[in-house]
C-alpha positions as CSV (number, residue, x, y, z in Angstrom):
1,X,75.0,73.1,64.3
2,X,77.7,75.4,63.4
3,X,79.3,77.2,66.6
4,X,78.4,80.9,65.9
5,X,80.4,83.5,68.3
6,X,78.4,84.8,71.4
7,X,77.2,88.3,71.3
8,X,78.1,90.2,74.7
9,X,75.0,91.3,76.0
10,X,75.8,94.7,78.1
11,X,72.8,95.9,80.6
12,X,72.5,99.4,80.9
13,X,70.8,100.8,83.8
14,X,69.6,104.2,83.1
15,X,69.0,106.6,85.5
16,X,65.4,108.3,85.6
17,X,65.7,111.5,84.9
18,X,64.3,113.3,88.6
19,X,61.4,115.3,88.4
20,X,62.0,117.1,91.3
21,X,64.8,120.1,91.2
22,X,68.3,119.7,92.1
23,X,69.0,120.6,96.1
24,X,70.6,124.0,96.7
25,X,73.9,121.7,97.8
26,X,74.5,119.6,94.8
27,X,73.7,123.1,92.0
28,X,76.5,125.0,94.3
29,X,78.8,121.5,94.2
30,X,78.7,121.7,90.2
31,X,79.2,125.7,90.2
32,X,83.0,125.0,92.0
33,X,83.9,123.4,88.8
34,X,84.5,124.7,85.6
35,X,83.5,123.2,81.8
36,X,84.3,126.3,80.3
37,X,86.1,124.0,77.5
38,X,82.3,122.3,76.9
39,X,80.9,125.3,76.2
40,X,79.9,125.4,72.4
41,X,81.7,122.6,71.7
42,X,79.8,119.5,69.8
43,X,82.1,116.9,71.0
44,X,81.2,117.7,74.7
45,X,77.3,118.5,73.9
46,X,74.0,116.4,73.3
47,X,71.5,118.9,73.0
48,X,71.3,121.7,70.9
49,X,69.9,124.8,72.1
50,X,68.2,126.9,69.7
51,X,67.2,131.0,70.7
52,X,65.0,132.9,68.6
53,X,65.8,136.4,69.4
54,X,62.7,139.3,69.0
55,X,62.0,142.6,68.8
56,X,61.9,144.2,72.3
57,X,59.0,146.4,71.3
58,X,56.8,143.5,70.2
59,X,57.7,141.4,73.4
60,X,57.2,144.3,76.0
61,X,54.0,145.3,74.8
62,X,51.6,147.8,76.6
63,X,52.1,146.3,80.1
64,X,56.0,146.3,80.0
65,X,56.2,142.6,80.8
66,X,58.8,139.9,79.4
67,X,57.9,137.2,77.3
68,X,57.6,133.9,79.2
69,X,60.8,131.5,78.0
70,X,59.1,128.4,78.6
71,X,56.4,129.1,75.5
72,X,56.2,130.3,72.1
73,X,55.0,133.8,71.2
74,X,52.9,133.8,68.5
75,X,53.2,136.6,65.9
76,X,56.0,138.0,67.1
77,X,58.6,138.4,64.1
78,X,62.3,136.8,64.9
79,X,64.8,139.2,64.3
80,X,67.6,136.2,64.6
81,X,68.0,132.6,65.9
82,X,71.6,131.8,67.9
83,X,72.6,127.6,67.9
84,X,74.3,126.9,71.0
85,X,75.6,123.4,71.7
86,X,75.0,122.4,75.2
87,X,75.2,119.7,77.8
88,X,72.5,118.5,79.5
89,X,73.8,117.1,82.2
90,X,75.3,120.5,83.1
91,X,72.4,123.0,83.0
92,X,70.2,120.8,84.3
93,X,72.1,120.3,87.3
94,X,72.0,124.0,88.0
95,X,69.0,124.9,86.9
96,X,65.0,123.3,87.5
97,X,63.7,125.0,84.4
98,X,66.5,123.1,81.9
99,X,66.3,120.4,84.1
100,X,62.2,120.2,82.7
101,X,63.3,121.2,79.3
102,X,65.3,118.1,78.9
103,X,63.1,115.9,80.5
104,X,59.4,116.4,80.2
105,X,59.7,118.7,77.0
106,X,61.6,116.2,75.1
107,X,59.7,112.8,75.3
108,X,61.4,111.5,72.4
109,X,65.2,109.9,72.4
110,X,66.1,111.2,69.3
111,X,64.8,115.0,69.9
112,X,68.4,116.9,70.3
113,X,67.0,120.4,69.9
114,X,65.7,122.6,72.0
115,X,63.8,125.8,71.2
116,X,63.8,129.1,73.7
117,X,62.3,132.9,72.6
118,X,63.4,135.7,74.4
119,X,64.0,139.5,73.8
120,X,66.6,141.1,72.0
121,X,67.0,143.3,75.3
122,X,67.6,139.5,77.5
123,X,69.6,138.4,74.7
124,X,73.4,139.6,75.8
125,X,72.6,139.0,79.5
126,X,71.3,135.1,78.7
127,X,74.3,134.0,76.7
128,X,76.7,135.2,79.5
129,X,74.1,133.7,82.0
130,X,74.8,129.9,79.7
131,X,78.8,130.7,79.8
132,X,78.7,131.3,83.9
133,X,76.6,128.1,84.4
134,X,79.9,126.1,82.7
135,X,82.5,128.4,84.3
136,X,80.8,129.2,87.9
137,X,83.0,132.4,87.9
138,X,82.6,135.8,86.9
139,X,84.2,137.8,84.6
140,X,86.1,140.7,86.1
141,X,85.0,143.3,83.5
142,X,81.7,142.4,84.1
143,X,79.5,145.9,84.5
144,X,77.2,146.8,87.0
145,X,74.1,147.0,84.0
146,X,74.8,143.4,82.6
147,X,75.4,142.3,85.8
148,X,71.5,143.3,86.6
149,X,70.3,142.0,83.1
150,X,72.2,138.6,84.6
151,X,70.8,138.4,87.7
152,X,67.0,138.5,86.2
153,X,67.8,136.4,83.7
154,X,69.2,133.8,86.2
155,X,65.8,134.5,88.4
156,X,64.2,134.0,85.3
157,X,65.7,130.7,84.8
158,X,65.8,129.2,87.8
159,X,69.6,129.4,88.3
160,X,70.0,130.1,92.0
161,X,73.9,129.5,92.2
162,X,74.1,132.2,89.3
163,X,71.9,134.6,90.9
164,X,74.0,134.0,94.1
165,X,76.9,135.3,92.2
166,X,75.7,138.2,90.3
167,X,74.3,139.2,93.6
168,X,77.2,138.8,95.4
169,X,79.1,140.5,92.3
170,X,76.7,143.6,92.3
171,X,77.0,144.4,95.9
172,X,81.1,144.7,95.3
173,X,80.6,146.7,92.2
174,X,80.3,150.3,92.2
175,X,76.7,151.3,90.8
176,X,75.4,153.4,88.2
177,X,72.4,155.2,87.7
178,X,71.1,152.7,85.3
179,X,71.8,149.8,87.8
180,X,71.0,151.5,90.8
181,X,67.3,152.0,89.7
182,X,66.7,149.1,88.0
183,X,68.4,147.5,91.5
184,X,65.2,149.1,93.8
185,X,62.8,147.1,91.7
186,X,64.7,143.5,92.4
187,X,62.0,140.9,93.3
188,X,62.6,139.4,97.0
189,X,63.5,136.2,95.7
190,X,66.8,137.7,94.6
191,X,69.4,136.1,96.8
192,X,71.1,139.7,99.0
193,X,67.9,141.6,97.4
194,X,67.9,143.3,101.0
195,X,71.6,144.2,100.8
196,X,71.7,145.1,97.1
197,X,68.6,147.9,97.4
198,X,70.7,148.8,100.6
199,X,73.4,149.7,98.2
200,X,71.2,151.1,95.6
201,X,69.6,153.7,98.1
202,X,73.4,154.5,99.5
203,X,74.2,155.1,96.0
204,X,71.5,157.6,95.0
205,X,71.6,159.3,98.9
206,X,75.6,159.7,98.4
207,X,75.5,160.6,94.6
208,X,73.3,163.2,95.1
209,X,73.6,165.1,98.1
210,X,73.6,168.5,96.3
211,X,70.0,166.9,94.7
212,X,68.7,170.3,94.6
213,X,71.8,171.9,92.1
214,X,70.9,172.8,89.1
215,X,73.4,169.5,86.8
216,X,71.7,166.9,88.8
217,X,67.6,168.0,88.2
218,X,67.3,166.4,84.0
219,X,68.5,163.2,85.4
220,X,66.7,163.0,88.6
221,X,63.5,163.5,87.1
222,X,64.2,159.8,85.6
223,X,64.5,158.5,88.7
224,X,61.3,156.3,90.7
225,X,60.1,156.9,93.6
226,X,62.2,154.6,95.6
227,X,65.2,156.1,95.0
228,X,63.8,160.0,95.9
229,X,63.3,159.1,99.1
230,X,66.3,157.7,99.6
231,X,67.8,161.0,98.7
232,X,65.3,163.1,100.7
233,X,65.6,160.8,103.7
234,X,69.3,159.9,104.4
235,X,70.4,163.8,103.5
236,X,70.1,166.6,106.0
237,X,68.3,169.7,104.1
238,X,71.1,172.2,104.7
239,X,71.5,173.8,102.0
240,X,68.2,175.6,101.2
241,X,64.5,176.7,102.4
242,X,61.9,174.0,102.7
243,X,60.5,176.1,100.2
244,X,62.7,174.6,96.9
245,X,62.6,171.3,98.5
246,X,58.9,171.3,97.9
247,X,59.3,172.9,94.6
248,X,61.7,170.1,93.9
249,X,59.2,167.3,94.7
250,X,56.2,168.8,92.6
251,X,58.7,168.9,89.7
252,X,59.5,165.2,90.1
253,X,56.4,164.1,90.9
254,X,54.9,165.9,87.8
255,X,57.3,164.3,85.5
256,X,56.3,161.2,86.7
257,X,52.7,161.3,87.7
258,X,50.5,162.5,84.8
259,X,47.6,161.5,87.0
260,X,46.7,164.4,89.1
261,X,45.0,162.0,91.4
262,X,47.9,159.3,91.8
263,X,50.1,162.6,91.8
264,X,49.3,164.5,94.8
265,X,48.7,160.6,96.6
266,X,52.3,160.0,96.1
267,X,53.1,164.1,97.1
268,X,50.7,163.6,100.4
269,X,51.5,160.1,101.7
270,X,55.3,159.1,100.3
271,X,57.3,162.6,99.8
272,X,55.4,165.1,102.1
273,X,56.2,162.9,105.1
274,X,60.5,163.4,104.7
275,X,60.1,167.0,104.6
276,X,61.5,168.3,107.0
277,X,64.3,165.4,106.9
278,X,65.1,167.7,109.7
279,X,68.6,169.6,110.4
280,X,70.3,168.9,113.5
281,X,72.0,171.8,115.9
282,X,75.4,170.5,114.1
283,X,74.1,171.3,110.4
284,X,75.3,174.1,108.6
285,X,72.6,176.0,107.0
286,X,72.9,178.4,104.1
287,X,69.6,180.5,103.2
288,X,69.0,183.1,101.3
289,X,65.7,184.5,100.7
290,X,62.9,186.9,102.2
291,X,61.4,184.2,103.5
292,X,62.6,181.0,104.7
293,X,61.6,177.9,107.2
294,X,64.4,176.0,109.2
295,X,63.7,172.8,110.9
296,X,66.4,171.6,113.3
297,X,66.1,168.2,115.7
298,X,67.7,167.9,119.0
299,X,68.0,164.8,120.2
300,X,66.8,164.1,124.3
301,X,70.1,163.0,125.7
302,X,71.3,166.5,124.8
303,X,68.2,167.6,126.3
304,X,69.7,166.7,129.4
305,X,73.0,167.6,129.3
306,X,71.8,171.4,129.5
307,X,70.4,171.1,132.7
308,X,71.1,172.8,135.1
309,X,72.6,176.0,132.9
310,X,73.3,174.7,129.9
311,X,72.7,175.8,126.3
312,X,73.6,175.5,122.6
313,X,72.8,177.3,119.5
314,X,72.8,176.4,115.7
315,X,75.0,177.6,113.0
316,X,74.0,180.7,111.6
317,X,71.3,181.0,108.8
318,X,70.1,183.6,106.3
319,X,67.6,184.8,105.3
320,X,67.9,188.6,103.6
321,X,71.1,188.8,103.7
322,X,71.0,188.7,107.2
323,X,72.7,185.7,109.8
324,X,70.1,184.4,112.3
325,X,71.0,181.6,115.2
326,X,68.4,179.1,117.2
327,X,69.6,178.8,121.2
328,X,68.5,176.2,123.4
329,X,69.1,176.6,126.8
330,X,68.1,175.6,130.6
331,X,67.8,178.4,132.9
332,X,67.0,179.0,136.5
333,X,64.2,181.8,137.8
334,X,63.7,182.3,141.5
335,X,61.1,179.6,141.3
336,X,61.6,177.3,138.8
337,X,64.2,175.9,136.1
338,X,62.7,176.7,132.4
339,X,63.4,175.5,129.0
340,X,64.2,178.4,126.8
341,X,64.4,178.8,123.1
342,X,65.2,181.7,120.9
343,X,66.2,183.0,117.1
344,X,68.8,185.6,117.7
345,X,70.2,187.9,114.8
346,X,73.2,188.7,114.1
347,X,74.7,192.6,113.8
348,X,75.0,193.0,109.6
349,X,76.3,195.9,107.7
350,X,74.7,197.3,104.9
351,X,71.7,194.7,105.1
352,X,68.1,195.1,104.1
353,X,66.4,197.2,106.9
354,X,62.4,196.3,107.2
355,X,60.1,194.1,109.7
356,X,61.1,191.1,111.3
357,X,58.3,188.2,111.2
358,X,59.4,185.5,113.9
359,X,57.2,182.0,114.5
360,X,58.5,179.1,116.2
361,X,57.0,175.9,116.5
362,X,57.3,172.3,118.6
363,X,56.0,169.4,117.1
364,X,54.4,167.5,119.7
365,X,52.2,164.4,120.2
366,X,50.0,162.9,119.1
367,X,49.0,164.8,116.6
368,X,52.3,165.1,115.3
369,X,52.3,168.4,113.9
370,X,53.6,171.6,114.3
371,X,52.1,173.9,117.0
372,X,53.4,177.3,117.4
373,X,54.7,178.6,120.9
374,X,55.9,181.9,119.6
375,X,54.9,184.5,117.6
376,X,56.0,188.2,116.9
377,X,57.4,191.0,114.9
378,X,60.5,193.3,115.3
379,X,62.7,195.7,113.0
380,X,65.6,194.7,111.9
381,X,67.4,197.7,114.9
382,X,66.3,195.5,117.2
383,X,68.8,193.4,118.8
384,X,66.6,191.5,121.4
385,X,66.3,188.0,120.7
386,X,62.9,186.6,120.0
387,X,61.5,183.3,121.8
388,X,59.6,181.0,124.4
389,X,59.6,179.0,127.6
390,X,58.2,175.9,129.2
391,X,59.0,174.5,132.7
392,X,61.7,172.2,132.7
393,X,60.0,169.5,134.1
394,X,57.2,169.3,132.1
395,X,59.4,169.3,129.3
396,X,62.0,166.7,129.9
397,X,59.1,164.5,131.5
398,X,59.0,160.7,130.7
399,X,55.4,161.7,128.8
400,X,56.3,164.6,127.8
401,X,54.6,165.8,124.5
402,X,57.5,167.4,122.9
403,X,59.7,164.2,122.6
404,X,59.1,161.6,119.2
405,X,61.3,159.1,119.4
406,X,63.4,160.7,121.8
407,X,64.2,164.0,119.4
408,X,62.7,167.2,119.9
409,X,61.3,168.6,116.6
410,X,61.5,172.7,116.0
411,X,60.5,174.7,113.1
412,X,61.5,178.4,112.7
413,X,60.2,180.6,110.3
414,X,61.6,184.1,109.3
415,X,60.3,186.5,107.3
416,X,61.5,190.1,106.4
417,X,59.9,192.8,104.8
418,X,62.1,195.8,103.9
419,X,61.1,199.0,104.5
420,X,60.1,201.3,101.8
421,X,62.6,203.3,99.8
């Protein structure tokens, strides 16, 4: 028999493809290095990813909701299809849904493509999601708005070392509008979510702290709910009357809430509730008007520092053209020490003359609302200051009624009415 040359037989063991998702360790091992040179390229690829692209309009639809990447959407015209060479290996290992693409949703051995649908919005923020799974690294350019568009892609995707760094990468960026209210809405699976809508409410409180002048009100009517009352709730009120405050609120809330129903919910239960955001005794207050409504806070460790004579008044307000102070004070009769406060105005030439409305009001438990300890009316000649009393020990008591969470709420309302010509 003629000698015939031996064939090396090589066996392969092939490792099963896991059905289970990579650990959080091992996806964060393979983001330290970089295949930025495998990206796109054929000769370091053995899949090919195919992306049909569609119309944003068609995919929203009426509910507002992204199309689902894992199926096909039936009807909905492509507007464009990108080829992308890819690794297996490498998005797998980062990511649970390629890993299940490439597995289960290719049985057969000679299937090398790959088919995803997403939106024409999703379509910028998934191709630099695909280049940061090969680099692990962020671009420094990267803006605030893509950065967000990244971050939900990489939720949408499953890539939790991406959404890691786009989180990490938004919280060091500086915010926009854009970003800032599309970062409110971030689902809590979002790696920092806490910290980013942290930043997102700083943003919108420091951005607009002068929410009430006139160049901020055409783009605060675009902004949700979230973000309002992190402007009404982390700014003092010192620059108007509760009055435009409210008028603000109704404006937003009418822009935003056709529903008359849903509307004054969202007025009553949400907005209502910050208003007063209350001033403090160290706020400067500028009003105005024939009418006007201060609220100021003292807290109950200040409280105490005015016993046994001390006091402290507010900065001055207006209302007519005329200054007006709040005093707090601890005083001494022959019998007892007292509590005092009063609204004292201030001497002003050549301003309107007429009646003087005064009401002052505590808020007190449990009812938490304003009850009024002072009423009266004066003329603008009078220069007696205006107030009431309670005895110092029921008011600095341990249950004392006056005290919410240790801050003593006021309310002062002036009114004047000038006298006929």
């Amino acid at each position: 028999m003629a000698q015939g040359r031996w064939k090396p037989v090589i066996w392969m063991r092939r490792k099963r493809l896991r059905d289970d998702a990579p650990t959080e360790a091992e996806a964060e091992a393979v983001v330290g290095e970089s295949f930025d040179f495998a990206f796109d390229n054929e000769a370091f690829s053995d899949r090919v990813l195919r992306v049909e692209v569609v119309g944003s309009e068609e995919e929203n639809g009426a509910d507002g909701k992204g199309i689902d990447s894992s199926c096909t959407v039936m009807g909905t015209p492509v507007l464009r299809v990108n080829t992308i060479h890819v690794s297996s290996a490498i998005l797998a290992a980062k990511s649970p849904f390629f890993l299940k693409l490439f597995s289960n949703g290719m049985k057969e051995s000679d299937q090398r493509h790959a088919t995803l649908t997403i939106a024409d919005s999703e379509e910028k923020a998934f191709m630099a999601l695909l280049h940061l799974m090969y680099t692990g690294k962020l671009t420094p350019t990267t803006e605030s708005t893509l950065l967000v568009d990244m971050l939900m892609a990489a939720d949408k995707f499953e890539v939790v070392s991406c959404m890691k760094l786009c989180s990490q990468g938004l919280i060091d960026l500086p915010m926009t509008l854009e970003s800032a209210v599309r970062c409110l809405d971030l689902p809590c699976t979002i790696p920092l979510a806490a910290a980013i809508k942290e930043a997102a409410k700083t943003f919108f409180a420091e951005t607009y702290k002068e929410f009430l002048s006139t160049k901020f009100q055409d783009e605060l009517m675009r902004v949700p709910l979230a973000g309002i009352r992190a402007i009404l709730s982390r700014n003092h009120l010192g620059i108007v009357s509760e009055g435009a405050v409210y008028e603000f609120m109704l404006r937003w809330a009418c822009s935003q809430y056709s529903n008359s129903e849903e509307r004054h919910k969202i007025l009553s239960s949400r907005l209502l509730p910050l208003v007063p955001r209350v001033l403090s005794m160290n706020d400067s207050i500028l009003i105005d008007h024939p009418s006007g409504i201060i609220n100021f806070t003292i807290k109950r460790e200040k409280c105490y520092g005015l016993f046994p004579l001390g006091s402290m008044r507010s900065p001055p307000f207006h209302c007519a053209g005329r200054r007006f102070y709040l005093t707090a004070r601890c005083m001494a009769t022959e019998q007892l020490q007292i509590f005092g406060l009063s609204v004292n105005m201030l001497e002003d030439k050549g301003a309107v003359r007429g009646t003087v409305d005064y009401k002052i009001g505590v808020k007190t438990r449990p009812s938490l609302q304003f009850v009024t300890k002072h009423i009266s009316s004066t003329t603008t000649d009078s220069k007696q200051p205006v107030g009431c009393r309670v005895p110092w020990s029921e008011f600095i008591a341990d249950d004392s009624p006056y005290f919410i969470d240790d801050e003593l709420h006021l309310q002062v309302h002036v009114k004047i009415t000038p006298q006929p010509e």
